[in-house]
N, C-alpha and C positions, 0 to 999 in steps of 0.2 A: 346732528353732525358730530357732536361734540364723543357722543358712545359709537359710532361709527370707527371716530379715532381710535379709541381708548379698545376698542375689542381688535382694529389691524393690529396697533401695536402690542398685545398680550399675544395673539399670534405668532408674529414675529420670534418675541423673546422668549416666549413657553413652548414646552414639550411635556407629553406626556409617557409615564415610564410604569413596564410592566415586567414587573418580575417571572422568569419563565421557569419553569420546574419540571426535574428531567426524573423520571424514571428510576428507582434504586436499582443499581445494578453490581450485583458481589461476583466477582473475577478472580479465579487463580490464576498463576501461570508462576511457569516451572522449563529450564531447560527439558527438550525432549529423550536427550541423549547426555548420560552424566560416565563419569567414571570412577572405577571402585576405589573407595579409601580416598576420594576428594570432595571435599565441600562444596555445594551450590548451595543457590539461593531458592528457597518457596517463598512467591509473594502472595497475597490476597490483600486485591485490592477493591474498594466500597466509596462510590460517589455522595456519600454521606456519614451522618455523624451515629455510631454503629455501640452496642457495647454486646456483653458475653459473648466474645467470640470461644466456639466450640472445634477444636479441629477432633478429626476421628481418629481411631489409633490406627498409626502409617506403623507397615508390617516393612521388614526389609530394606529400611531406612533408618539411622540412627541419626535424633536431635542433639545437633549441637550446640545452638542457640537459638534465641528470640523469645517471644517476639519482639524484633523492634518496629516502633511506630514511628510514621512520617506522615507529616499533612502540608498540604499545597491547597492555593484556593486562588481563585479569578474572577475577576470582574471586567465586563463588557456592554457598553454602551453603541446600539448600532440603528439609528434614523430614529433614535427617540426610543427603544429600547431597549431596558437593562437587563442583563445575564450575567447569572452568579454561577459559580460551579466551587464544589472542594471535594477531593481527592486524600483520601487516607490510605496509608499500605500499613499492614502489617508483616514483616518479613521473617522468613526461620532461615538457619542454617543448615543443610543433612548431608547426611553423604550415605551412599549404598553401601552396604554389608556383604554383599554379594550380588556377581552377575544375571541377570538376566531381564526381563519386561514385566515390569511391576506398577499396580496402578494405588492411584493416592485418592479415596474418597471424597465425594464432596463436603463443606464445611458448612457452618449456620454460624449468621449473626442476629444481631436483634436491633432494627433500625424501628424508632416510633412507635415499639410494642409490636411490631410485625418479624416474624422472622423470617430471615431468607436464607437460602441456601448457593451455595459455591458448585461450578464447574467439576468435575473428577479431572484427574490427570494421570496419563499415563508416561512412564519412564522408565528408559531404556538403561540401565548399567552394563557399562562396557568394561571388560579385564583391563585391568592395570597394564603399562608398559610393561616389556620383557627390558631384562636389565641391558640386556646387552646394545639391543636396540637406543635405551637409554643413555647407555656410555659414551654410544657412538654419537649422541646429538648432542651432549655436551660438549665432548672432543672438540665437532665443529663448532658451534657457537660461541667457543673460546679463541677458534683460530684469529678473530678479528674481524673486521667490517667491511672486508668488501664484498664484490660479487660473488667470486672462483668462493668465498667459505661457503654462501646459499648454496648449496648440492639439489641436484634433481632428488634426492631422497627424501630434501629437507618441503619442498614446497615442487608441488606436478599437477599435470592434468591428465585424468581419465576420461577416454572417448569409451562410451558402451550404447550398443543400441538393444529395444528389449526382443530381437528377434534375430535372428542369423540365417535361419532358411524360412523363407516366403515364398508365397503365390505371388505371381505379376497382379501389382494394385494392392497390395494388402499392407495396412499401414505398419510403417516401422519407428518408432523412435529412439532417435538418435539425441542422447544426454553427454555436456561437457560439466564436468565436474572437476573443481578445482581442489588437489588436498595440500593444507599446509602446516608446517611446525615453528612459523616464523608468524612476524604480525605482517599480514597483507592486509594494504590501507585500499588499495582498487588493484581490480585487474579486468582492461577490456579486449576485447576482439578487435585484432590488428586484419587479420585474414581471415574468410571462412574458404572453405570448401564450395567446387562451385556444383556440388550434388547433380554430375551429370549421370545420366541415366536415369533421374529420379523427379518427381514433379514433389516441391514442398508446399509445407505449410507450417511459417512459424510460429512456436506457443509464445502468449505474452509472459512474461517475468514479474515480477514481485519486485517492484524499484527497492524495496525496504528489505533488501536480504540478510539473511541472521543463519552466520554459521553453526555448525551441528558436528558434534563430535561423530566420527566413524572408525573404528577399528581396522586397518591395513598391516599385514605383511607383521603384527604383532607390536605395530605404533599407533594409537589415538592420532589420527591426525583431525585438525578442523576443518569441515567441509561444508561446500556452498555449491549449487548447480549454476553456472554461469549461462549458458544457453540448451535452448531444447528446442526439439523443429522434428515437424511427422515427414515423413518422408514416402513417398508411394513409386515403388518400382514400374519402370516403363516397359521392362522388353528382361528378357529370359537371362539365367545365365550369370556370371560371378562377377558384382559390381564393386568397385573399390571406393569407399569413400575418402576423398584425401583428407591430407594434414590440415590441421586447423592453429594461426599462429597467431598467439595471445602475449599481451603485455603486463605485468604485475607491477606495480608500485612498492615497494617490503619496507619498512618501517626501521632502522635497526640502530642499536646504542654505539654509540660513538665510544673507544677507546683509547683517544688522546688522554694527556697528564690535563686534569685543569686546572688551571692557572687563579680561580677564586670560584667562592661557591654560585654564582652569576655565570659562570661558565658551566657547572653540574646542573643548574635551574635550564639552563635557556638554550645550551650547547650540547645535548646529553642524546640527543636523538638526531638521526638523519632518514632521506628518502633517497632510495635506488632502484634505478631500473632494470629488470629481469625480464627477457623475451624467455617464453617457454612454450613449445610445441607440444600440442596436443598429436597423437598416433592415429593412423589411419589404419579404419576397420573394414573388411570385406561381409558380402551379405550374397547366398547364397540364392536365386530367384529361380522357384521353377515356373514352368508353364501351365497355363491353364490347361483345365483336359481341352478333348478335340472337339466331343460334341455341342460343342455350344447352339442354343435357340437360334430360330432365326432373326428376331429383334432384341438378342445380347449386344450391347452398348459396352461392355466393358466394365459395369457395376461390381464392385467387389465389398461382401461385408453380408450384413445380418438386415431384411425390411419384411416391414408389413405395409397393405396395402387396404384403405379403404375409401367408399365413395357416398355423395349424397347428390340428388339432384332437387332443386328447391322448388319443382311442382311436376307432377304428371296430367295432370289435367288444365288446358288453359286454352284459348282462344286465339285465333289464325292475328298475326303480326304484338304477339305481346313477348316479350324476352323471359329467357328460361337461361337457369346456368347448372350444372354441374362441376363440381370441386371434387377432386382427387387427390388423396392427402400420401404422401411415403414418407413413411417415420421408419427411426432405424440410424445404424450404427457402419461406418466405410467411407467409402471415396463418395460421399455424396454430391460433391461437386463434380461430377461424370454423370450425373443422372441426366436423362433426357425424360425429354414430356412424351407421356406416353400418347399415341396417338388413337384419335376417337373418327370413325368413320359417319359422319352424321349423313341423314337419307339427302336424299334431292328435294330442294325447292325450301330448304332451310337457307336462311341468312347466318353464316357461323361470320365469327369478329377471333380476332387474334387471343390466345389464354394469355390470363395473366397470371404470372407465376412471382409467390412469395417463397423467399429461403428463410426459413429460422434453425442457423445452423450454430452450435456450438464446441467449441474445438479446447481437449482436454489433450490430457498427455496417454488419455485411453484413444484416443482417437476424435474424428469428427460425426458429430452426433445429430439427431435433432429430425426436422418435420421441409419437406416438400411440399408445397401447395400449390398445385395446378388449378384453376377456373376457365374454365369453357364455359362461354355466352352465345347462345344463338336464339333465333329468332324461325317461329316456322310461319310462312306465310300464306298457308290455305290449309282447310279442314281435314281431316282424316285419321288412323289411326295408324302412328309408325314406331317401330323398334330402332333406340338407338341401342348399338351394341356395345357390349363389355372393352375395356381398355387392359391391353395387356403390359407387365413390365417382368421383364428376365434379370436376372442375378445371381453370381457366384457363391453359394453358400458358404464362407469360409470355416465355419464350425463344424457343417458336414459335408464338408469337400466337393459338394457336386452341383448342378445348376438348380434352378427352380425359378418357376413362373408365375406370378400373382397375376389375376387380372378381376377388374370391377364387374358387378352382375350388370346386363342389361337390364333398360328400362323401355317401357313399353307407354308411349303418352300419345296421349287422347286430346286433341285441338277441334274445338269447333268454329262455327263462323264468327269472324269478329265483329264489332258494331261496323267497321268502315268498310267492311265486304274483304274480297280478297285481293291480294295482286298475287298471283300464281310464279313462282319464281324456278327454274328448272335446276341452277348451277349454283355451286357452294361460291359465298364471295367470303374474301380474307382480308385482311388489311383494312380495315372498315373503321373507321372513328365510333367511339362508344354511342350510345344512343343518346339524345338527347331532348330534352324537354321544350317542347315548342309552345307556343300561346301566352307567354307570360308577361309581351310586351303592351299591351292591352292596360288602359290605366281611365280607370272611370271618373263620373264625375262627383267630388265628394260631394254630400248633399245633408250631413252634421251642421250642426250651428255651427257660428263663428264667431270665437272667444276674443275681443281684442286687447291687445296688451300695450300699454304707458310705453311710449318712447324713452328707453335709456338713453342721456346725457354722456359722453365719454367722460373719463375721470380726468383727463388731460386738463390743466391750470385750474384746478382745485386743488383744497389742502393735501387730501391724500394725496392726491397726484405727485406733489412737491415732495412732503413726506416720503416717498417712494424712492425718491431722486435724492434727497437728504441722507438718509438712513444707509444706504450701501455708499456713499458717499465719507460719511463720518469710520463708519467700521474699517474701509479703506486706509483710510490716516492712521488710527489706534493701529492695524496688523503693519503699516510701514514705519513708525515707531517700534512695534516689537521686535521688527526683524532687527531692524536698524541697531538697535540695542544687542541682540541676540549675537550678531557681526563682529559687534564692537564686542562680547565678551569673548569669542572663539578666538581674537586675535592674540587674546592674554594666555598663555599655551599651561602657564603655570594655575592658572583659574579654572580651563578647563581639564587639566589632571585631576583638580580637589575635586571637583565637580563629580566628575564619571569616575570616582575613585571608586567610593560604593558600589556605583551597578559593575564594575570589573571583579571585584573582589566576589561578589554575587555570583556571577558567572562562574567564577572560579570555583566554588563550594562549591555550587550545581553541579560541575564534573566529578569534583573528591565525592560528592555523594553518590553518584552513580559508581564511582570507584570502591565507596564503600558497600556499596550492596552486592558486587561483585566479590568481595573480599581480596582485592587487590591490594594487600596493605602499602610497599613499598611504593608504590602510584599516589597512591590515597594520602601519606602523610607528607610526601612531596607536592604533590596538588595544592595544600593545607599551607608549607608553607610557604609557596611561592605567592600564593593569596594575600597573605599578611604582607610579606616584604613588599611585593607590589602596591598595597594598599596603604602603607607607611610611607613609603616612597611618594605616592602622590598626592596625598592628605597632607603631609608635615610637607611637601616642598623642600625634600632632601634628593639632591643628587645622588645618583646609582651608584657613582663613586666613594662615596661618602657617606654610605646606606651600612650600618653598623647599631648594634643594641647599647651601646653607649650614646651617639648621637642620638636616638630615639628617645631614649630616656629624659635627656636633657631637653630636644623639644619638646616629650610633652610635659616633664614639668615646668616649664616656662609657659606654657597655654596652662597652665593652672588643673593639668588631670589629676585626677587623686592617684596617690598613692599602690590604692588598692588595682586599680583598674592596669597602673602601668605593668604591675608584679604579674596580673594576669597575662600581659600579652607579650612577657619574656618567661612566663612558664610556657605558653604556647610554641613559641619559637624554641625553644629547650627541648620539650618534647619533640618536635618531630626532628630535628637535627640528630636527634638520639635514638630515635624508636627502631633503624637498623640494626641496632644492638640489643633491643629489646624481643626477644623472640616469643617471651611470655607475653604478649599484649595481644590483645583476640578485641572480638569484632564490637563486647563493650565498651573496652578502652575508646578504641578510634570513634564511636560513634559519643561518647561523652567528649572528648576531643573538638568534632564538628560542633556539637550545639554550644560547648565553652566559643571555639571560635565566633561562630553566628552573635553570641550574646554577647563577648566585646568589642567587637564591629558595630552593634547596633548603639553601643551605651557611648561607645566617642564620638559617634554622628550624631548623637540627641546631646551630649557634653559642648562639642562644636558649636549647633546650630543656636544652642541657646547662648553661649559667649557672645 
């Protein structure tokens, strides 16, 4: 009894934990679309710990920094086991030398004594603004912050579909693209079109949308495809698709005097609403020619057609199926099942039809699958015949008729004899397996087995009843405590001062790889003051590098550490003015910040 206990309870309290190991995997990525004489970023990133990295010589690209490196790493515990992961990037700075569609070779590292290789990438350099174009977007984005300065030039939408004259049925898509010169934080579809005349089919979207530079009218603007939907004309003749009205969110800096630099941190940016109408496009539909088959359905697109029957030879009441597959590129959802004439005194049953259809922005793609099951019920030798299907060639303009070979099957007498049947029956329940209810007498030995006692008012039993009983108390104690500290507002500031501050860098770094400077050392400091501000338990009013100072040399910081974190705050207050500071500056910046953050919370925790 006594290891009975002692092995429930190791149960209970033990888990076992397995480390899982994922696959080396080395990644580039690179905007698609860059523009000439501006700096992006080339990443290459490697889910492990990597050395000589090799890049190949990039033609038509000029380095202007890197590599800088970054590392992240995680750990996850989930039903008893554990997952590590860490994440290194190395990043470059380039910018194009000149216009046009350029690609960047793949890279090699060397993980483990193995080496692997990188992704290629291809990138597009787009012509620089025209000045004029240029003048005129500063002009406005000086005028001020309301709506009337966003101009339709500045932020629009383009309706284009990829076809203007069509056959009836022939797929069209229709693309909403959004172009803009302002920061758009969302923009969704208020109204669509109600595509009469036209039977649709919506494309799904990419929830993770990443805008892409485009060259219009001689301005880069950034652009994002907000909706796409195929469209299949119904009926002849000039269909208009209407307006479609969209809502944008814009993003835009505030132009007020501020009143303290807590007003430039926190009040410097606002959101406004912009309805912008997308234009409506017309689509030219002509008619199909005249001669159409006699079993044309309407099919419009590109197929092939072929068959299999799964026995030609078999015996009177045994099931046969033939499958008819149409693969192929159109309006597949207009297909009908081709129809198969079977002889008399067959038992046909309903087909069953599979669709494995897949829907691109090339159209609706994929495989038909028709199954015909029948059943012949006396002996003899009969021709089922060929299945026909008709269709619009849309590549060569004209109809065309696939149909299956006949097959020729051979039934002889079945064990149960015949039932001779004259008339096709439909609608029939699948066949099914009879005899199965039948259950004999087993006649194996017979093993008997010890009556189990329930565990009920035995140790364990109690134990059982104990143990979720105790763990109970301990988690209402913690909460209870846990309560009692959120009440303290100034405890839970100190608290979640760190993971705020954290947060904050995680954005400036992302700021930094973008090369966003003026983002990036605002980001930077609004980290620190915030993380002063709730660490030292100094009011926002009262939030000054003199008060800073004197708290922490009363918590007894060194010296050294305070001098660090008013050269930080110095630095970025400044670095507007600093126009010489490039992307090493700011990144020895971040890891100064990160490392005196991290040495006043090890300072703290041990006081």
């Amino acid at each position: 009894m006594k290891n009975k206990i002692l092995l429930f309870t190791f149960l209970i309290l033990t888990f076992a934990t397995v480390k899982a190991e994922e696959p080396v995997r080395f990644v580039a990525s690179a905007p698609a679309t860059v523009i000439l004489d501006k700096p992006f970023q080339l990443v290459y990133s490697v889910n492990a710990s990597g050395k000589d990295l090799r890049l190949p010589e990039i033609t038509n690209f000029e380095v202007l920094a890197g590599p800088f490196e970054s590392r992240s790493s995680s750990y996850q515990i989930i039903n008893g086991k554990t997952t590590s992961s860490i994440s290194i990037s190395y990043t470059y700075t380039l910018q194009g030398t000149k216009t046009g569609t350029f690609t960047v070779p793949s890279s090699s590292i060397v993980v483990d004594g193995q080496k692997y290789n990188s992704n290629g990438l291809s990138i597009k350099v787009l012509p620089a603004d025209d000045a004029s174009a240029s003048k005129s977007q500063n002009n406005q984005q000086s005028n001020g912050s309301s709506t009337q300065s966003i101009s339709n030039e500045n932020v629009f939408i383009r309706t284009s579909v990829s076809k203007n004259n069509v056959y009836e049925q022939e797929a069209v898509l229709v693309t909403y693209k959004l172009y803009t010169l302002v920061d758009v934080v969302q923009c969704v579809n208020k109204k669509m079109p109600d595509f009469n005349g036209f039977m649709k089919q919506d494309i799904e979207q990419n929830q993770n949308k990443q805008f892409s530079y485009e060259n219009f009218n001689g301005k880069n603007y950034g652009t994002v495809v907000l909706y796409q939907v195929l469209v299949y004309p119904q009926r002849s003749g000039e269909i208009t698709i209407d307006k479609a009205n969209f809502e944008a969110v814009i993003r835009i800096q505030n132009k007020t005097q501020a009143r303290s630099i807590f007003d430039d941190f926190f009040e410097s940016y606002s959101n406004v609403n912009k309805n912008i109408v997308a234009p409506a496009v017309k689509v030219i539909v002509k008619a199909l020619p005249a001669n159409k088959p006699s079993n044309f359905n309407g099919t419009v697109g590109r197929f092939s057609l072929n068959s299999n029957i799964s026995s030609i030879q078999t015996k009177a009441n045994e099931a046969i199926t033939i499958k008819v597959n149409i693969s192929g590129s159109g309006n597949m959802k207009l297909i009908k099942n081709p129809e198969i004439k079977f002889p008399d005194g067959f038992e046909v049953y309903d087909p069953k039809v599979n669709n494995n259809f897949n829907t691109t922005t090339s159209g609706i793609s994929g495989t038909k699958t028709i199954e015909y099951m029948f059943i012949p019920r006396h002996a003899g030798n009969f021709e089922i015949p060929s299945a026909q299907f008709s269709y619009f060639d849309i590549e060569e303009k004209t109809y065309k008729t696939l149909q299956t070979p006949a097959y020729n099957l051979q039934v002889t007498k079945g064990e149960g004899g015949e039932n001779t049947v004259v008339n096709n029956y439909t609608s029939k329940e699948d066949v099914k397996q009879l005899g199965k209810d039948i259950r004999y007498i087993y006649t194996n030995p017979i093993e008997l087995q010890k009556e189990v006692s329930p565990i009920f008012d035995t140790l364990i039993g109690w134990l059982m009843f104990i143990i979720p009983l105790i763990i109970t108390s301990i988690l209402f104690l913690l909460f209870k405590k846990q309560t009692q500290e959120n009440a303290n507002i100034e405890f839970v500031k100190n608290k979640k001062a760190n993971r705020l501050a954290q947060k904050r860098l995680k954005l400036a770094q992302k700021l930094l790889s973008e090369g966003k400077k003026d983002k990036f050392y605002e980001e930077v400091l609004k980290a620190v003051w915030t993380y002063l501000s709730d660490k030292l338990a100094i009011p926002v009013a009262s939030l000054n590098k003199e008060n800073v100072e004197l708290e922490l040399t009363q918590k007894g910081v060194q010296p050294a550490l305070i001098s660090k974190f008013t050269d930080i705050l110095n630095t970025c207050e400044f670095a507007r003015y600093a126009p010489n500071s490039g992307q090493q500056e700011m990144g020895n910046l971040y890891n100064e910040t990160l490392e005196s953050i991290s040495n006043l919370e090890s300072f703290i925790k041990k006081a």
